[in-house]
Chimera marker file (.cmm) of the C-alpha trace (Angstrom):
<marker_set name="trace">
<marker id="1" x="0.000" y="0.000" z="0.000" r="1" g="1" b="0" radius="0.5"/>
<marker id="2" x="2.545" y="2.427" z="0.635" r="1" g="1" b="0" radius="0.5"/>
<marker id="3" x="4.550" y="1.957" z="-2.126" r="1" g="1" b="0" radius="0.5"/>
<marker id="4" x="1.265" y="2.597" z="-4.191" r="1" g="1" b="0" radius="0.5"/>
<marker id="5" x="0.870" y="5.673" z="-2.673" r="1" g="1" b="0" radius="0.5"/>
<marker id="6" x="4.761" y="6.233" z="-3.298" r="1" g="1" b="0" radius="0.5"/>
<marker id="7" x="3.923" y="5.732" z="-6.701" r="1" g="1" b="0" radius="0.5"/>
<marker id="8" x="0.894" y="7.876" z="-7.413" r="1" g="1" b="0" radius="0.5"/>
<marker id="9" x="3.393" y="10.564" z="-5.535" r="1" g="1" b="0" radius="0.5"/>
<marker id="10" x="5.949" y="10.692" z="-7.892" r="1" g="1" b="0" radius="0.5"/>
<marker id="11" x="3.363" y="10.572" z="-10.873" r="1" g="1" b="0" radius="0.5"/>
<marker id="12" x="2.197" y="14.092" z="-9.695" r="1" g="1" b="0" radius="0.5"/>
<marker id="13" x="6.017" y="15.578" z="-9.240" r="1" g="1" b="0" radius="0.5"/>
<marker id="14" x="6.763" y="13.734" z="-12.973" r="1" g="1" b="0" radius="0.5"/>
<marker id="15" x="3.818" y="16.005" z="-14.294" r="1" g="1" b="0" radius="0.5"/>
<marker id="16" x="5.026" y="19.510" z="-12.220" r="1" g="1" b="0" radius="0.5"/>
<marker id="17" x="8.711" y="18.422" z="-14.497" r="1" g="1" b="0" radius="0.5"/>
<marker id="18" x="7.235" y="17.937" z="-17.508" r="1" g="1" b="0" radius="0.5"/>
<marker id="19" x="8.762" y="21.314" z="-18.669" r="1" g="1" b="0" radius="0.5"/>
<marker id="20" x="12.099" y="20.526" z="-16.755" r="1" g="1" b="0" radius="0.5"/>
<marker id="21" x="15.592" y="20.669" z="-17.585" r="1" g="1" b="0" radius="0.5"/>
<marker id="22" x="15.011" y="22.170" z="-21.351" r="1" g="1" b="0" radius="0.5"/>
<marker id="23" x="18.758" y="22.580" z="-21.282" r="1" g="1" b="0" radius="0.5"/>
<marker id="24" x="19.517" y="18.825" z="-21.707" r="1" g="1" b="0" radius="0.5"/>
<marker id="25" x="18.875" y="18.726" z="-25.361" r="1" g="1" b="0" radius="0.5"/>
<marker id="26" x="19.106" y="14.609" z="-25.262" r="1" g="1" b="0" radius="0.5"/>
<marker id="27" x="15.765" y="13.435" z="-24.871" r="1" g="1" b="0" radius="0.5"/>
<marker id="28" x="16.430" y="10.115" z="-23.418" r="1" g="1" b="0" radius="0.5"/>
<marker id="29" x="18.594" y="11.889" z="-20.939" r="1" g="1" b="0" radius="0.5"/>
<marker id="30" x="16.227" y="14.896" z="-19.875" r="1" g="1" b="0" radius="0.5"/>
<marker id="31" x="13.669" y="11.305" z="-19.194" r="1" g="1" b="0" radius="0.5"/>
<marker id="32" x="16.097" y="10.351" z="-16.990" r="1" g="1" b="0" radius="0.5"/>
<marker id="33" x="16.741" y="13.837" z="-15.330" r="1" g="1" b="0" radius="0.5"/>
<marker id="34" x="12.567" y="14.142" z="-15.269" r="1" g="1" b="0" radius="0.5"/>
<marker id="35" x="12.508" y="10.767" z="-13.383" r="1" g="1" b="0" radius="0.5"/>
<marker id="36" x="15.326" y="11.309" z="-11.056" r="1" g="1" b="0" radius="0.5"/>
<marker id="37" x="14.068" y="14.650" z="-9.863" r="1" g="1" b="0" radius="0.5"/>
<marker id="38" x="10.506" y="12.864" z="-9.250" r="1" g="1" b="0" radius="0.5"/>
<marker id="39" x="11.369" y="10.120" z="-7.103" r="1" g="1" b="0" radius="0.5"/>
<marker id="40" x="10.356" y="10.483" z="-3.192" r="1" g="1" b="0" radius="0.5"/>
<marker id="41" x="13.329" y="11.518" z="-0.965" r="1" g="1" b="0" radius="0.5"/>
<marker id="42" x="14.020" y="8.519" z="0.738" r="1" g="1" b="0" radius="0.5"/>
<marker id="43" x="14.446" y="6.704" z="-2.664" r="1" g="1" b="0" radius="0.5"/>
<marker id="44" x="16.070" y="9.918" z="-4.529" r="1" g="1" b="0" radius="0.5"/>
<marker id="45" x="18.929" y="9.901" z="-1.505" r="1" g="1" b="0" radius="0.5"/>
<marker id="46" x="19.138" y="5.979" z="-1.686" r="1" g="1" b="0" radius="0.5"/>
<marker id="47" x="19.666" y="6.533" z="-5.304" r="1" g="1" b="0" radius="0.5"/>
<marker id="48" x="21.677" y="9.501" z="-5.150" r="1" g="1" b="0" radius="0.5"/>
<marker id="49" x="24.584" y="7.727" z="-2.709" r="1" g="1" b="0" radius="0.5"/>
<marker id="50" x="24.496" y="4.550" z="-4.639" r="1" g="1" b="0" radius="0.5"/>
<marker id="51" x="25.224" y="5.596" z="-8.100" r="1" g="1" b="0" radius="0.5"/>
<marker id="52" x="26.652" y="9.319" z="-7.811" r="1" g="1" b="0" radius="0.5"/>
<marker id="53" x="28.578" y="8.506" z="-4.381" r="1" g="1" b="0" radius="0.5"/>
<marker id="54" x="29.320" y="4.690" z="-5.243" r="1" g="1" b="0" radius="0.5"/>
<marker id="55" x="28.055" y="3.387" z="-1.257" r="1" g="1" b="0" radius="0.5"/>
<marker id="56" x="27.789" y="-0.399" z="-0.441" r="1" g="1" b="0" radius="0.5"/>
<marker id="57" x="24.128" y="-1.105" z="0.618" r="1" g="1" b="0" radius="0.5"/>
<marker id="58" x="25.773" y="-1.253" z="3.975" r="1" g="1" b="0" radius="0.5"/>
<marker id="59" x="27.454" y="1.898" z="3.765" r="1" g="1" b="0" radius="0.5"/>
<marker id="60" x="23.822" y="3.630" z="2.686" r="1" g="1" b="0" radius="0.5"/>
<marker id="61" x="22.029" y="1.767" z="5.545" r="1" g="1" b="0" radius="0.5"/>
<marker id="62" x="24.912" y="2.998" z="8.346" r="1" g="1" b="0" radius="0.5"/>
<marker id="63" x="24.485" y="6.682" z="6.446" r="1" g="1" b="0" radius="0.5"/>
<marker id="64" x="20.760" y="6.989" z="6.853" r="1" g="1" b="0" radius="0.5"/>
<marker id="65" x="19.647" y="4.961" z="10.003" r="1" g="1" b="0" radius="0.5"/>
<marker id="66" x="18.078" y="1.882" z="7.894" r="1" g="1" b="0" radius="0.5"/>
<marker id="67" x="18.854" y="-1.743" z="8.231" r="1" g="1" b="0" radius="0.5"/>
<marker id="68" x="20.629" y="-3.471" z="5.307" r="1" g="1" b="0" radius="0.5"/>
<marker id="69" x="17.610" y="-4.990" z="3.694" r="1" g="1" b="0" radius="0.5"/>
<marker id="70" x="15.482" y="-1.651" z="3.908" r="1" g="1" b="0" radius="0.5"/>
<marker id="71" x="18.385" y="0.385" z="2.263" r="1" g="1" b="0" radius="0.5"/>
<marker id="72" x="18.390" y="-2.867" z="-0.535" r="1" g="1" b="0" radius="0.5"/>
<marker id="73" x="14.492" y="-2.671" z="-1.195" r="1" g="1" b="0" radius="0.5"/>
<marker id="74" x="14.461" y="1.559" z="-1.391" r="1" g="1" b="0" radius="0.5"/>
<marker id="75" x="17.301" y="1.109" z="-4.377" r="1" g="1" b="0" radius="0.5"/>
<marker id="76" x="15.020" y="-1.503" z="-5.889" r="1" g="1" b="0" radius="0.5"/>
<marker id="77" x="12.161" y="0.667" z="-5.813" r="1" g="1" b="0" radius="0.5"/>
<marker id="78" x="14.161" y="3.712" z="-6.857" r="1" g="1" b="0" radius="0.5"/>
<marker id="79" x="15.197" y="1.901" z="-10.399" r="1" g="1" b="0" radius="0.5"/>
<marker id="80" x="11.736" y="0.160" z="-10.356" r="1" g="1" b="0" radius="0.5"/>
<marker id="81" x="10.339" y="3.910" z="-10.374" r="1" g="1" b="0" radius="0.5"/>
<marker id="82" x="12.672" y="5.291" z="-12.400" r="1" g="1" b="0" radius="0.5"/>
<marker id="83" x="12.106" y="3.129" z="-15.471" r="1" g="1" b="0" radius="0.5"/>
<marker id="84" x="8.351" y="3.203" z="-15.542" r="1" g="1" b="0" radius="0.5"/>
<marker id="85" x="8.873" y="6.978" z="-15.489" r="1" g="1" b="0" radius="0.5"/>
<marker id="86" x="11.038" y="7.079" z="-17.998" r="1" g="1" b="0" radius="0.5"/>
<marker id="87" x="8.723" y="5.016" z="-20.336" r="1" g="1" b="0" radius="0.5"/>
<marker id="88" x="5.796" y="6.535" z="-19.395" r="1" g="1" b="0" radius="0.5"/>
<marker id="89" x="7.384" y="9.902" z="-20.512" r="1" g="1" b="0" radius="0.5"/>
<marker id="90" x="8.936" y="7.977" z="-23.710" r="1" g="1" b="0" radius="0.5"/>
<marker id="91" x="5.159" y="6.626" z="-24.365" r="1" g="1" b="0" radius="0.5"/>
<marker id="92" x="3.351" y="9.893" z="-24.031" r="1" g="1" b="0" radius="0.5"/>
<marker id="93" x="6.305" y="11.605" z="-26.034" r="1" g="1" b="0" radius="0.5"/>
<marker id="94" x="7.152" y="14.142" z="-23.737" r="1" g="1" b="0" radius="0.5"/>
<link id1="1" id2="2" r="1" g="1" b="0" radius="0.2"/>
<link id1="2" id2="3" r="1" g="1" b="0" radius="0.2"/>
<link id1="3" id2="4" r="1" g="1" b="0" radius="0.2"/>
<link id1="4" id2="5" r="1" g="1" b="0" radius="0.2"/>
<link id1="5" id2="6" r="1" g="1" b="0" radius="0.2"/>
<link id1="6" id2="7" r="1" g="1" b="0" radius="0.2"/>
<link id1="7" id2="8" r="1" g="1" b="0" radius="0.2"/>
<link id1="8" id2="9" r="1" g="1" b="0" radius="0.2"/>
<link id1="9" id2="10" r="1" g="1" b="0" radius="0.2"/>
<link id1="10" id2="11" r="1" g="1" b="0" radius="0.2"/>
<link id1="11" id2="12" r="1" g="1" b="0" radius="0.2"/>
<link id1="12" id2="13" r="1" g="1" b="0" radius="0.2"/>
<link id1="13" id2="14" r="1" g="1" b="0" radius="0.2"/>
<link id1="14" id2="15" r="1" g="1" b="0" radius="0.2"/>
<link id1="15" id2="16" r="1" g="1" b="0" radius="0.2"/>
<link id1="16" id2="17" r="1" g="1" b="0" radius="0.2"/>
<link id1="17" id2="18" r="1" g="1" b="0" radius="0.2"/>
<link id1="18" id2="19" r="1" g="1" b="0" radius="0.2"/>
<link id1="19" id2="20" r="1" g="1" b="0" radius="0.2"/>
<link id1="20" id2="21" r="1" g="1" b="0" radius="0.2"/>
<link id1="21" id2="22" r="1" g="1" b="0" radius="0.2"/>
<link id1="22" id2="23" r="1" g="1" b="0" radius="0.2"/>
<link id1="23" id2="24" r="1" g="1" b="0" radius="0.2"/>
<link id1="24" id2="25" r="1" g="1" b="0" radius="0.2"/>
<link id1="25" id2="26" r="1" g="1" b="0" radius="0.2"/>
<link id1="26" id2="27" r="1" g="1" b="0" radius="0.2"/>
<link id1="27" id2="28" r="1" g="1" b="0" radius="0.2"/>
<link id1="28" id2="29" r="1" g="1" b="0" radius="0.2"/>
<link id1="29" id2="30" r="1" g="1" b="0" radius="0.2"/>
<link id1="30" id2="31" r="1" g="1" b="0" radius="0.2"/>
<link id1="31" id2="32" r="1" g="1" b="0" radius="0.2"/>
<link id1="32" id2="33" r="1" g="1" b="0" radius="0.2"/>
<link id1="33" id2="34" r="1" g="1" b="0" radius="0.2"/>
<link id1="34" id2="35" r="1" g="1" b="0" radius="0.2"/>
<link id1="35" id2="36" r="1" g="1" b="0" radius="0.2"/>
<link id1="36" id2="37" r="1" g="1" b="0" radius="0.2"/>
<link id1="37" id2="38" r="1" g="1" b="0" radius="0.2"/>
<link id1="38" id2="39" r="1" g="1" b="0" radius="0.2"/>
<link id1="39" id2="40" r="1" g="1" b="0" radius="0.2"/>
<link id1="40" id2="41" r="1" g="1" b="0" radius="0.2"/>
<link id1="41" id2="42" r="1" g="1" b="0" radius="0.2"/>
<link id1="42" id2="43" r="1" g="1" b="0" radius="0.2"/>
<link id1="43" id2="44" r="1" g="1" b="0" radius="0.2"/>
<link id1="44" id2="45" r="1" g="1" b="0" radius="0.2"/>
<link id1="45" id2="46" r="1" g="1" b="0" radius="0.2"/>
<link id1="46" id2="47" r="1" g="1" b="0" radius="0.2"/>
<link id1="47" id2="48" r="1" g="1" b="0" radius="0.2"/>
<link id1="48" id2="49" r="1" g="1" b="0" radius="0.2"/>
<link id1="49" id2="50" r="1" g="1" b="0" radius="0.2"/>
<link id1="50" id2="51" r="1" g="1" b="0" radius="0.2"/>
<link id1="51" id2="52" r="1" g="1" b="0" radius="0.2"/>
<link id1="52" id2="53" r="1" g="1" b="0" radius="0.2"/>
<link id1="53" id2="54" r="1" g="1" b="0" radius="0.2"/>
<link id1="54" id2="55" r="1" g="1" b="0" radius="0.2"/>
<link id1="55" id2="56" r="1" g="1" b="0" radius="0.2"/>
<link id1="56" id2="57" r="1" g="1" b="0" radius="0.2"/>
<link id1="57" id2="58" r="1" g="1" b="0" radius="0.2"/>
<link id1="58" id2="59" r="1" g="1" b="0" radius="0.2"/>
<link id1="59" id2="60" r="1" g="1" b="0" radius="0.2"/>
<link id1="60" id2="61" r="1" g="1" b="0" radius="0.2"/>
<link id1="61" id2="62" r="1" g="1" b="0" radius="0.2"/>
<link id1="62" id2="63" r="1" g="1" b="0" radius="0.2"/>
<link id1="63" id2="64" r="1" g="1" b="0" radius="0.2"/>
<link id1="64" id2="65" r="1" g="1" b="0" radius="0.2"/>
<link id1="65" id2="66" r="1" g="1" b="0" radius="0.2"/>
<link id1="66" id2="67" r="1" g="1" b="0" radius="0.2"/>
<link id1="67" id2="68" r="1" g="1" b="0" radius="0.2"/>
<link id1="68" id2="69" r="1" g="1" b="0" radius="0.2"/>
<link id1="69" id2="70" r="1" g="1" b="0" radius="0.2"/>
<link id1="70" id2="71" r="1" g="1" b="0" radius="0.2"/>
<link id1="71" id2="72" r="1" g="1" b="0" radius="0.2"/>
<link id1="72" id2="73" r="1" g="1" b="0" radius="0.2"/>
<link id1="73" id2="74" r="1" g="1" b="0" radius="0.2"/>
<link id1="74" id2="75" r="1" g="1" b="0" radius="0.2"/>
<link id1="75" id2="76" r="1" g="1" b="0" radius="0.2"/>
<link id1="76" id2="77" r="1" g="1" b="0" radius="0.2"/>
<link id1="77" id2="78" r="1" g="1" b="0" radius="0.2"/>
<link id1="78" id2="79" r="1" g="1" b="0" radius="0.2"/>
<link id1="79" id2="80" r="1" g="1" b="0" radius="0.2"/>
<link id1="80" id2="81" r="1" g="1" b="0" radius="0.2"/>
<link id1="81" id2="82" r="1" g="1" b="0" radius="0.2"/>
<link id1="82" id2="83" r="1" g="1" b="0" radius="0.2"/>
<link id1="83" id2="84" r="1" g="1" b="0" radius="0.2"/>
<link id1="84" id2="85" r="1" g="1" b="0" radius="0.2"/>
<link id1="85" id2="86" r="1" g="1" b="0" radius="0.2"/>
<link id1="86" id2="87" r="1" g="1" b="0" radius="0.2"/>
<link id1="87" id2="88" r="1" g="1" b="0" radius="0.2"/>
<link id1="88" id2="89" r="1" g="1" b="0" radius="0.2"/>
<link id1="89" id2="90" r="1" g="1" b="0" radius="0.2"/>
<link id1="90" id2="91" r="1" g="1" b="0" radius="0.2"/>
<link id1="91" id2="92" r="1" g="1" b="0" radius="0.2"/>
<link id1="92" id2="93" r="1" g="1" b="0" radius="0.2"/>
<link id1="93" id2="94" r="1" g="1" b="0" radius="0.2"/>
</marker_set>
């Protein structure tokens, strides 16, 4: 349940971005700025430390107060979210 509602909350941040980062003139890669920017925090930070800061899962979960497996399922969700955003956007040609 609350990842559906995690869901249906980065839908309405993807919209407010539609319009977002017209400086990136790659398409594919403004998707992927667009869906970045959308995800919730908790899964934007996760995301952010794994692939811009290189952590370990453990090194995310000792970082932000979560256990091992909850720092694991947030990245999951983060890429889960990330590329039904970005082919939602490809889909509805944005």
């Amino acid at each position: 349940m609350i990842q559906c509602i995690a869901l249906w909350h980065q839908r309405i941040r993807e919209n407010r971005l539609r319009d977002a980062f017209p400086e990136v003139e790659d398409p594919e890669l403004r998707r992927l700025h667009r869906a970045v920017a959308s995800l919730p925090a908790l899964h934007h930070e996760v995301f952010r430390l794994a692939r811009f800061e290189d952590l370990t899962t453990d090194e995310i979960a000792a970082r932000l107060g979560l256990s091992r497996r909850q720092a694991r399922r947030h990245f999951v969700y983060a890429l889960v979210m990330l590329m039904r955003s970005m082919e939602r956007q490809k889909r509805e040609r944005w």
